[in-house]
N, C-alpha and C positions, 0 to 999 in steps of 0.2 A: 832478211837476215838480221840477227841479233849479235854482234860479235863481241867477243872478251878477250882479254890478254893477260897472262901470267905476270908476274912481278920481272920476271928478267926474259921475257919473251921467250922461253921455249915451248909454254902451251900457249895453245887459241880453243875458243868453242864457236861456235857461229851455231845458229839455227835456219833451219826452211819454214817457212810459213807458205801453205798452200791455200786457195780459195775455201774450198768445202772439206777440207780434213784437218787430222791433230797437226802440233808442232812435231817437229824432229827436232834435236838436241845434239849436235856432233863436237866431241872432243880429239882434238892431234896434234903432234908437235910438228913443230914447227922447222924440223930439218928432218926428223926421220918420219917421211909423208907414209909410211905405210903402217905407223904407230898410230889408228886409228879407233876412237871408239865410239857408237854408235847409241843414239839414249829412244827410243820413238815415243809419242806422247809424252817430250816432257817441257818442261819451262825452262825460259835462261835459266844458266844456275853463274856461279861465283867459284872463283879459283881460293885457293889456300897455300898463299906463297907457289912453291913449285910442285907441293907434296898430295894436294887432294883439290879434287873439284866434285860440287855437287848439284843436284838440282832434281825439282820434285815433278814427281808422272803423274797421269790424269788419278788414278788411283790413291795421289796423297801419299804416296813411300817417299823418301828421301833418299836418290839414288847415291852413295858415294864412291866416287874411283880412288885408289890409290893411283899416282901418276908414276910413282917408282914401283910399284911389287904388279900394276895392271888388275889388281882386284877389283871388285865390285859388292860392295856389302848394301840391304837397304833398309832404312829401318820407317815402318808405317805410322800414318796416322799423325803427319806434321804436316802442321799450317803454316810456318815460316820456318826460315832457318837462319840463321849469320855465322860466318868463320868471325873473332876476334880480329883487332888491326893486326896481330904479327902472326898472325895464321896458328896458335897455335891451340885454340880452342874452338870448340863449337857451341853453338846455342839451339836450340830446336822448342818450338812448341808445338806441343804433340795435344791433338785432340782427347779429353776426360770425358766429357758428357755435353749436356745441348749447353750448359751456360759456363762452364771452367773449362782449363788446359791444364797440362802440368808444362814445367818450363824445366829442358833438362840441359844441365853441362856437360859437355863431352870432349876428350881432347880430338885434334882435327882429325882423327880417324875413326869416332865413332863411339868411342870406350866412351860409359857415361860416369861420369866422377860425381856428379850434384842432381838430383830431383826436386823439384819444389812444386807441392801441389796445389792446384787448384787457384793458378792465376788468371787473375781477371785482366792484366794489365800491364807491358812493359816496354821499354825504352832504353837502346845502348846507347852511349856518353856519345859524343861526334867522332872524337878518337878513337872508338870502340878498345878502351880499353877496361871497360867494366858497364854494367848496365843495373839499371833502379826498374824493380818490379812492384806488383799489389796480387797479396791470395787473401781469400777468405779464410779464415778460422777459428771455427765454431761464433760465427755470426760478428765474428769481429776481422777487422783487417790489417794486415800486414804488410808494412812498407818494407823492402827490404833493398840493400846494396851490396852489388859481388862486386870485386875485383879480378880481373883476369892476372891473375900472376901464380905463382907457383903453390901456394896457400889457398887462395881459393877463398880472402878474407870475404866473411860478411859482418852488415850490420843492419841491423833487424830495430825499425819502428813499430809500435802496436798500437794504432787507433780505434778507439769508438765509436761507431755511429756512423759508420762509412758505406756508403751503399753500394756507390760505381765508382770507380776513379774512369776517368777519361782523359784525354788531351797530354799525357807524360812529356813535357820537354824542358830539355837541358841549356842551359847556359852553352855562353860557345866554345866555353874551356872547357867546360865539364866539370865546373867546381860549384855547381849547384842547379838545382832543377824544383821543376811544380808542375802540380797535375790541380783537374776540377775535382770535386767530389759531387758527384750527380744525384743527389739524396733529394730529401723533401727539401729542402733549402740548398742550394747550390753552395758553396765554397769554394775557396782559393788556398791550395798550400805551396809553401816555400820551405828548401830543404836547403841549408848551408852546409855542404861535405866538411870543409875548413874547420865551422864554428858548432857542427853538428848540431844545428840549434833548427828546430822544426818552428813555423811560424802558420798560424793559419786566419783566414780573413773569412767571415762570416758577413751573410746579408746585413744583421745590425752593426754590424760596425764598420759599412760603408756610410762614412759620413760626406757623401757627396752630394746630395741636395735633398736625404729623407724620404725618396718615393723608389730611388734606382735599387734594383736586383740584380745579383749576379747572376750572368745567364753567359750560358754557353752557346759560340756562335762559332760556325764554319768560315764566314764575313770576316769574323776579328778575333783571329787566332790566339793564343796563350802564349805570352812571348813574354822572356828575362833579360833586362839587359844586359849589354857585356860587362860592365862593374858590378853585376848581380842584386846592384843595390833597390833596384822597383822590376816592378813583375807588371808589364801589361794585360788587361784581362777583358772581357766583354760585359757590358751592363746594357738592363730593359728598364723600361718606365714600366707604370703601371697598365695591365693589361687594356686594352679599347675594345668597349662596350660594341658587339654585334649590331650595325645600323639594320633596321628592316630596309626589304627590297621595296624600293621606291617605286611610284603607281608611271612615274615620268622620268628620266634621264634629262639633267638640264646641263647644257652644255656650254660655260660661259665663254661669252668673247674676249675675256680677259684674265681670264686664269691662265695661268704659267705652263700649265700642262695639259693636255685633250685629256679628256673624261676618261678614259679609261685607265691611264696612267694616274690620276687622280683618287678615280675608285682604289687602286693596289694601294698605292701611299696612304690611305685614309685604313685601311685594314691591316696595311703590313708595320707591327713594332717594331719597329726599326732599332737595334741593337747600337748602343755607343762607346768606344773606347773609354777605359777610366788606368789612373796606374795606382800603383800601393809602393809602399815605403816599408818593407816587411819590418825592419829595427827599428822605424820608430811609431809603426802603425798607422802613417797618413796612409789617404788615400785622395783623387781627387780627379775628378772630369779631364777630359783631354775632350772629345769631341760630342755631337750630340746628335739629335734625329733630323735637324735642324741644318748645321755644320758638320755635317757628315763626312765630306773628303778631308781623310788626316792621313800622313806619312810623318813617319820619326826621320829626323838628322842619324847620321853612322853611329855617333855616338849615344843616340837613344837621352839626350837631356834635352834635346827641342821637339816639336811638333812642327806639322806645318800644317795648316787648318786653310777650311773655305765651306762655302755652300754653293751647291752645284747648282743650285736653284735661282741663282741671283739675277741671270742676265735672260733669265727665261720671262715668255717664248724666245725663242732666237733659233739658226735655221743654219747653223755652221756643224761639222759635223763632232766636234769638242766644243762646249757650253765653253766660253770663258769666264772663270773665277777670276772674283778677290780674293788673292793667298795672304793668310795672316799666319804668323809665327809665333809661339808661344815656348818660351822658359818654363820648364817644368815644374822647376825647385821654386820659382817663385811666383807661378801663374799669371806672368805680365806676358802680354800680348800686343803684338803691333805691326802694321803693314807690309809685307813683304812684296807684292810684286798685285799691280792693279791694272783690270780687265787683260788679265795676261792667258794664253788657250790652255782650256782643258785638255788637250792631248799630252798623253801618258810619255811620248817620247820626249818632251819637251823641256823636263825637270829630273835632275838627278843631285843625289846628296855623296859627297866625299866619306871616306869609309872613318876617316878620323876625325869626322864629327862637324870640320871645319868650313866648311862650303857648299852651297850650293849651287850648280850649276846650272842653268835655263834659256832657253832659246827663244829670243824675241826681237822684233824689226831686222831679221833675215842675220843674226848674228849672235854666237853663244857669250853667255854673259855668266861673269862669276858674284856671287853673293858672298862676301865676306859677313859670317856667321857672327865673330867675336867684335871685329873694327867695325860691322853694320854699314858696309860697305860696298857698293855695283862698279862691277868692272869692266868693260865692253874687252875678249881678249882675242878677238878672231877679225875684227875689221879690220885692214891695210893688210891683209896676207895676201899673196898674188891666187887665188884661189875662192871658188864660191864653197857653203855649204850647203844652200840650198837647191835644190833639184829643180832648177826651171828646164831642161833638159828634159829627163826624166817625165816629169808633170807641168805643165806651164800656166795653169789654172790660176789667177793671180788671186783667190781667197783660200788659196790648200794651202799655200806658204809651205811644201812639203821640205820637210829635210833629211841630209844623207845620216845615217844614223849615228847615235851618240855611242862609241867603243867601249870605254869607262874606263877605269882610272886606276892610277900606278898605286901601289899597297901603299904609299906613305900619303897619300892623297894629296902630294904637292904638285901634279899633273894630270891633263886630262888627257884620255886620248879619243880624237875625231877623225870621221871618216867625208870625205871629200866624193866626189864623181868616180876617181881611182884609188887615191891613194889612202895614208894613214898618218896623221899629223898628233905631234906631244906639244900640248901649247903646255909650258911651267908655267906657276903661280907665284913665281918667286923674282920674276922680269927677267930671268933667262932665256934668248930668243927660242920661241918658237921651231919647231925640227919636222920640216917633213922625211919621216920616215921612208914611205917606200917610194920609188921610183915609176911609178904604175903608167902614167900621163904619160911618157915619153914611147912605153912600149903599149900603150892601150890596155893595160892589162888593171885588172881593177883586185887591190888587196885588201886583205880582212884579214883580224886578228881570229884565228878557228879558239872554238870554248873545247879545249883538251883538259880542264882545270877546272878543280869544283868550284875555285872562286870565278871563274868567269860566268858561272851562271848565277842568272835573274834569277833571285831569292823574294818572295813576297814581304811586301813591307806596307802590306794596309791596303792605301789608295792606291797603292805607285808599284812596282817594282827595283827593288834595289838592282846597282848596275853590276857589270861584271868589273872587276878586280885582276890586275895582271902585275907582274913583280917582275918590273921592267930590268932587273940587273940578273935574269937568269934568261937561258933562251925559251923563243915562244916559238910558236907556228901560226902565218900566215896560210888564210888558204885565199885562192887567185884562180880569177877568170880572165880568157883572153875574149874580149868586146867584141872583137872583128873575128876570129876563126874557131872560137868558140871552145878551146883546148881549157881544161881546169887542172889542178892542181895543188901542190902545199911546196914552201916555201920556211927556211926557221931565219928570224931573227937572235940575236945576239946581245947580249949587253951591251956592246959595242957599236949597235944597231947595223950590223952586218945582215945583206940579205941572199941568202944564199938557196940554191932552188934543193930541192928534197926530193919532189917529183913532179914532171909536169908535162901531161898528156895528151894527145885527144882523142880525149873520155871525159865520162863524167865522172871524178874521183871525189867522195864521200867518206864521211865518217871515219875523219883519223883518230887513231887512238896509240898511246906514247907505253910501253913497259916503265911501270914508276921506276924500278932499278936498273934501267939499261936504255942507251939512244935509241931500241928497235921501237919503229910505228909500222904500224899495220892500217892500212887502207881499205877501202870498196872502190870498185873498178867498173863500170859499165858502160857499152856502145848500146848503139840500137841494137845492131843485129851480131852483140855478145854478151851475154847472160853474167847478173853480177860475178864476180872473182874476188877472192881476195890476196892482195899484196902487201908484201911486207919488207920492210928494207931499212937499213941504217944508215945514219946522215952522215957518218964514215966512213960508208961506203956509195960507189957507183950503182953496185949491181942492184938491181929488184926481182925479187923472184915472188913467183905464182906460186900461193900456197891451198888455195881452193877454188876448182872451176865446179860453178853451180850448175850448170846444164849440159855436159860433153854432148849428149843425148841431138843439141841441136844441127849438130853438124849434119844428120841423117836428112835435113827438112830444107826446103825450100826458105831462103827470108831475104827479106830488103835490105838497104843499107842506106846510111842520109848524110846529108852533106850540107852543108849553110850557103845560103843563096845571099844576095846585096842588092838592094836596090833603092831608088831615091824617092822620097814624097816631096810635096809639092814645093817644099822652101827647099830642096838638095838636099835636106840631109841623110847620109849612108844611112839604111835600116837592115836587118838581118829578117832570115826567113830561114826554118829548118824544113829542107826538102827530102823525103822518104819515098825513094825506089819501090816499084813495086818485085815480090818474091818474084825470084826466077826470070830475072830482066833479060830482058830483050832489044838490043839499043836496034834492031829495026820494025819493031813496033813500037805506033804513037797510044800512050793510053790514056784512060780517064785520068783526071785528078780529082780530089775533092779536098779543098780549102776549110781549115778546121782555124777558128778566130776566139780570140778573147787577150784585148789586150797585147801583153807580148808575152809568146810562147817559145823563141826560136832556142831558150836555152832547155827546151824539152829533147836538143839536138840529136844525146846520146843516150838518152834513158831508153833503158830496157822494158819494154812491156810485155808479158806473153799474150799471143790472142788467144779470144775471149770473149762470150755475149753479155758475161755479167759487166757491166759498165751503167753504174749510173746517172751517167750523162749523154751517154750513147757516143761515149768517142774510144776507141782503141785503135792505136795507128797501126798496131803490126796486125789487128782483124783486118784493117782495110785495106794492106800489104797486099794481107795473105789471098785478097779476092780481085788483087790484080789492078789496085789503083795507088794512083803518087797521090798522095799527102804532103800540104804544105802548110804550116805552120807559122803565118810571118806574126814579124813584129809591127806595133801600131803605134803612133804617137799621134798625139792630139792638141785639137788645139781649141784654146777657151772660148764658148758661146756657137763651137763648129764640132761635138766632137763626132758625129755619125758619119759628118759630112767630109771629115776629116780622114776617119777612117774608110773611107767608101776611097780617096781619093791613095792609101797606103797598103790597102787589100788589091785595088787594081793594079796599082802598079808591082806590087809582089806578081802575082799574077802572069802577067806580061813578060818579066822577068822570067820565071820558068818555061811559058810556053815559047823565047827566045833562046834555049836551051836547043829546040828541034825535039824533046822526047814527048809533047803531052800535045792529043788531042784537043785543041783549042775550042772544038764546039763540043764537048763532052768534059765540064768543070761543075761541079759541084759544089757549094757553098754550104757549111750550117756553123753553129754556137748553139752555147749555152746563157741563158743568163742575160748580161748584160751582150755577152757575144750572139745570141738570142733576138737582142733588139739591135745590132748592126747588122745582122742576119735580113731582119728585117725591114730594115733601111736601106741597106745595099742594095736590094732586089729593086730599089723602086727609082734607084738611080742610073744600075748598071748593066747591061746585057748581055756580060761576058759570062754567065751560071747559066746553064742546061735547066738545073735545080736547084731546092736550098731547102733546109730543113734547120728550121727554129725550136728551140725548146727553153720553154718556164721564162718566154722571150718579153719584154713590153712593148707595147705597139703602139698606145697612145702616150707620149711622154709628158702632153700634158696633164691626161687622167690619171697618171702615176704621179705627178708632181702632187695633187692634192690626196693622194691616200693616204691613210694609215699605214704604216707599218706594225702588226698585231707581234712579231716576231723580237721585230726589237724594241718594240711601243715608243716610236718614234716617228712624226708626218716624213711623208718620202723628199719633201721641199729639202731638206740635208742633204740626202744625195744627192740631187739633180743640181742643184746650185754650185756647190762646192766640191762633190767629192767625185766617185768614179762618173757621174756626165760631167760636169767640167764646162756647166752652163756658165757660171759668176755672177749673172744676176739674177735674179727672181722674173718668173713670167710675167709680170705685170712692166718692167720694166724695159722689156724686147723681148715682145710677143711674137715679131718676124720671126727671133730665132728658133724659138719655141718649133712657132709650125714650119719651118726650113728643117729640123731635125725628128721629125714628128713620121713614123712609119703610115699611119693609118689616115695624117692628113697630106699623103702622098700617095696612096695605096693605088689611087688609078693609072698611075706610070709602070704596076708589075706586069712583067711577061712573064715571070719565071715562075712554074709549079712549084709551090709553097705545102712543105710534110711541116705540119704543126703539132707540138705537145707540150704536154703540162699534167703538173698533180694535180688531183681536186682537194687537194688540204693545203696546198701551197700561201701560205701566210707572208712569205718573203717578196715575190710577186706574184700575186694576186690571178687566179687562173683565169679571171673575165678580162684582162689584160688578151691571152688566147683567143676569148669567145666573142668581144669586140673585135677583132682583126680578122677572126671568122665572118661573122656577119657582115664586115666592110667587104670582106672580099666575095661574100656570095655575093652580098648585093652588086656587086662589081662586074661579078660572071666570071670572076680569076679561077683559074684550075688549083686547086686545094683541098687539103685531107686536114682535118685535126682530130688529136690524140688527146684522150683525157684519160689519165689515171686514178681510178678512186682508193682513199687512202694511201694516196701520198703527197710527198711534199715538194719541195723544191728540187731536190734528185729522189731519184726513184731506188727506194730500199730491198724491195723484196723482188729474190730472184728471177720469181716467174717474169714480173713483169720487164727487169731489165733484159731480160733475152728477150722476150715481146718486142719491146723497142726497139734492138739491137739488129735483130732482125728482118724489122717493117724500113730501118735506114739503109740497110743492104737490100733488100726488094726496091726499095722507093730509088734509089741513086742508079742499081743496077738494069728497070725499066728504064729511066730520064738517060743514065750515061754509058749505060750497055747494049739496049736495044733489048734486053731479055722482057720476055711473057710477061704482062703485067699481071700480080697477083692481084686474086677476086679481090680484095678489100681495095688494092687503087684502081683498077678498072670498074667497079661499083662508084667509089667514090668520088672519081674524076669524069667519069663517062666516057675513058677511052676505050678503043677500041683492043679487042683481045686477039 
């Protein structure tokens, strides 16, 4: 579903999205449920105040309803469309021929008041209160500016020499904008609405070191600052001469990167950030092919610079930079933060310019931009941030993530285990916000607010933004019984609940002019809904059930299970019934792993053979087996071994229920669930079966590969990140083969369904064909699956039914007793 809400919540639209057919498009209001209209084939569309919603069908009409008179007008041959911010316009580009559009005004009902032909190019202000276009004519170009307002003012540039315009973007007021000019020499223009003064920057008069080009890059987007006063833009060096293909690949032992990532970087020009001075025509380097990671401060007059290259080789899964900072206005440059991690969660910049915030020696730290100043502001709080919990890997250093920051940027806000803390920067104590710890319940500030989303800002991602003196909405999970919900905070920092379930409730969304929110609703065995209710009121009422339909069918229902790993601590496991339970029958189960799943408790899945991973819990419901889901925790330099000892005990756990078959359990993964798939088999003899897929078997022949996918050796992983070894194999090689599938292979009893792509770049399909040949040589009863032309999961539908398929054959001979199909009685040699 795709859901939308009206300005004062009387309309919604949601859409269906099905496997193998169009969308549907449904609009109705929201108290008279029989006011319903119906769009098929067509795309989300956009409300217009209360009075019009539209949205476009496979055929390219632009459907519009009146929501007061019920009509339906359509007008064809548009590619986009936008209402104005007060609803009272429309804008549409409507297809001309293969290389122009015409761009027409219309008010929100359709009537068209402005045509403008044959535009190549446009872009509404962020307010959408007017928008800047580019047409052609008679071989010259047209810059031109509407205002949405009663007049319908325009003002019209007329350039020469203009080929393409590309890249249109606005200032964040809207008081000025620049696009490229994509001609035989690239260009940069800048438009001051205020000053009406057009400025344009040519290849020769970047005078930043005499060989850079402007060049336009997807990498280093077209960006204005907020004082409008420089215009960031992308530059190339001069192009690099085609090496011939070499008779030998020489692979040094001392280069920074493996040969192949070596090769890319010796080919690839690498594009460098420059900015301009439109008034007074500077222009001048910010980063280079060299010093490549750059993010701007909020306020766009600092940089912050590094080269990713510095601490290379190295086998962590963020490179650690030296971050240097650089003053814009006067290109002085100086140390900011040394051998400090490359991970992107770890830096964020305050929206007014003033701080930067950074996470290092397990504590967030503030950078005072202006006094050049470090402030350690989260140590002596009675509270961790960092996740040893969670990850206990002592090189992940993982932490709980960064919220971001109150609009006046004199606050940050951090998230803890549960709760939600505002450390000030001004030495006003510290406030934890929500209460979470006390009831287990773990809160998050929900992004209902364009400023809380992550805006790209280069290297980095800028953070989200919240305007802590109006109300927000938390959303909140309960730890132990699995119930989610939303929550609103207050100015006051009052937290009062909104709605709070068990389900899993998704995707809230707020009527800008009215407290109504509207939710998503889903159990297992209750097809999404949507809900809708006001934080002034008790009641909630059901405004769309997505599937009535399933009441007619058989389905499971799941429930969260608890149990203890080896050091006591409570773990969670989501257990799914199978269709049509019978509590005096004991049935199969089959244990589906990767990590922790258990908050997959309430999701809705329909079955299904397309699954590219070969898991669908209500498929495996529907054919008469419990599913369990647990969660895993690990632990560093043990993690298979770890998990072999928090899978069993899940395990045990439900089969102390009395409802499951204890000699008829089944085991698979994917992935990394894949290689405890295949680890577990060689430790445990609680599995009938177990079925591994795109699995490692040798974790030390994995340690030394390539990664072609992410052109990275696998040592990153395996040391620091999802294995959770901590040191390199040379330094505790026990552990190595203590966690190692294939150098334990002779301990398996359990029939092993193996598969993989044969394009698989991510791991490596001889990963499969080794642990095949361990195990014939072994004499282990085993099948393996090789898929050609694919990859890590399996894209094309045949073959996902294929496999979907040979898992229900393969579990329903091992856990049902049923006929073994020809391909596992061939392939295993049993008996038929």
């Amino acid at each position: 579903m795709e859901e939308k809400i009206s300005d004062y919540g009387n309309w919604i639209s949601y859409q269906l999205r099905y496997t193998q057919s169009s969308d549907t498009v449904f609009v109705r209001h929201s108290v008279m449920k029989n006011k319903i209209y119906v769009f098929p084939d067509c795309q989300t569309g956009q409300f217009a105040r209360e009075s019009m919603f539209g949205c476009i069908d496979k055929e390219k009409n632009l459907v519009l309803l009146d929501l007061k008179k019920g009509t339906i007008i359509k007008i064809p041959n548009v590619k986009v469309f936008e209402f104005s911010g007060d609803g009272r316009f429309l804008l549409t580009l409507e297809k001309n021929d293969a290389s122009t559009s015409n761009l027409c005004i219309r008010k929100y009902d359709g009537t068209i008041l402005k045509k403008i032909d044959k535009v190549t190019a446009y872009k509404t202000n962020p307010a959408l209160t007017g928008f800047a276009y580019a047409s052609n004519i008679d071989k010259r170009v047209k810059i031109g500016l509407v205002a949405f307002n009663k007049e319908l003012n325009f003002s019209d540039i007329v350039i020469d020499t203009i080929s393409k315009i590309q890249d249109f973007i606005w200032a964040k007021d809207g008081l000025a904008f620049a696009f490229y000019d994509k001609g035989t020499k690239s260009r940069v223009f800048h438009y001051s609405i205020d000053s009406k003064k057009l400025k344009v920057l040519t290849d020769h008069s970047v005078s930043i070191d005499g060989t850079a080009n402007i060049s336009r890059s997807t990498d280093l987007p077209l960006r204005i600052s907020d004082d409008h006063r420089k215009v960031f833009f992308s530059c190339i060096g001069p192009s690099i001469p085609v090496s011939p293909k070499p008779i030998v690949e020489i692979w040094n032992g001392n280069d920074k990167y493996l040969y192949p990532v070596n090769v890319l970087i010796e080919h690839y020009n690498k594009p460098f950030l420059a900015v301009w001075w439109p008034e007074t025509s500077r222009t001048a380097i910010v980063s280079s092919k060299q010093v490549s990671w750059v993010a701007l401060t909020g306020d766009q007059n600092y940089a912050v610079l590094a080269d990713p290259s510095k601490y290379e080789p190295q086998y962590d899964t963020y490179a650690p930079m030296d971050y240097y900072i650089m003053n814009l206005t006067t290109g002085e440059k100086e140390l900011l933060l040394q051998n400090q991690s490359g991970n992107p969660g770890r830096m964020f910049f305050s929206p007014n310019g003033n701080y930067i915030c950074y996470y290092k020696n397990d504590v967030w730290n503030i950078y005072n931009i202006h006094k050049k100043r470090h402030t350690n502001i989260t140590s002596g709080l009675d509270t961790t941030f960092q996740s040893v919990i969670e990850d206990p890997s002592t090189r992940r250093n993982f932490t709980y993530t960064f919220q971001g920051w109150s609009t006046d940027g004199q606050s940050v806000l951090l998230n803890d285990q549960y709760d939600l803390w505002q450390i000030f920067l001004d030495g006003r104590p510290p406030i934890r916000i929500t209460k979470g710890k006390e009831k287990q319940i773990r809160f998050r500030l929900a992004d209902i607010d364009k400023q809380h989303f992550a805006k790209s800002n280069y290297s980095l991602s800028s953070s989200g933004i919240y305007k802590m003196s109006k109300t927000n909405v938390l959303e909140a999970y309960h730890t132990v019984n699995g119930s989610t919900g939303y929550f609103t905070l207050d100015a006051a920092k009052t937290v009062q609940p909104l709605i709070f379930k068990d389900a899993l409730l998704t995707k809230v969304l707020k009527a800008s002019k009215s407290d109504t929110y509207l939710f998503r609703s889903e159990n297992f065995d209750r097809s999404p809904s949507i809900l809708m209710k006001s934080s002034k009121s008790a009641k909630v009422e059901s405004i769309v059930e997505t599937n009535p339909q399933q009441k007619y069918f058989h389905w499971g229902f799941s429930e969260l299970i608890h149990f203890e790993n080896s050091k006591k601590n409570v773990l969670n496991g989501a257990l799914f019934y199978p269709a049509n339970y019978d509590p005096s029958v004991k049935y199969p189960m089959i244990v589906y792993i990767y990590q922790k799943l258990s908050k997959r408790l309430h999701r809705y899945e329909n079955p299904s053979f397309l699954s590219s991973e070969g898991i669908n819990v209500t498929h495996l419901t529907a054919n008469g087996y419990f599913v369990l889901l647990p969660d895993i925790e690990y632990e560093s330099g043990n993690p298979v071994i770890s998990a072999t000892e928090c899978v069993e005990s899940a395990v045990k756990s439900a089969i102390n229920k009395g409802l499951i078959n204890a000699s008829k359990i089944g085991l698979m993964g994917h992935s990394f669930g894949g290689y405890e798939t295949n680890f577990i088999i060689t430790k445990s003899n609680l599995f009938a079966a177990a079925i591994s897929g795109a699995a490692i078997s040798d974790n030390i022949r994995f340690y030394l590969t390539h990664n072609s996918d992410f052109n990275k050796p696998e040592i990153r992983r395996v040391e620091n990140q999802q294995f959770r070894m901590g040191v390199s194999f040379y330094e505790d090689k026990n552990s190595y083969y203590r966690n190692s599938p294939v150098h334990n292979a002779e301990n398996i009893h359990t029939p092993l369904l193996i598969w993989t792509g044969k394009d698989d770049n991510n791991v490596k399909p001889e990963q499969s064909t080794a642990f095949h040949i361990a195990l014939s040589r072994l004499k282990k009863e085993h099948i393996m699956l090789q898929y050609p032309g694919e990859a890590h999961t399996l894209r094309s539908i045949n073959n996902q039914k294929d496999l979907n398929e040979k898992i229900l054959e393969w579990f329903g001979y091992y856990l049902k007793g049923e006929k073994p199909a020809d391909w596992i009685a061939k392939g295993t040699g049993v008996a038929q």
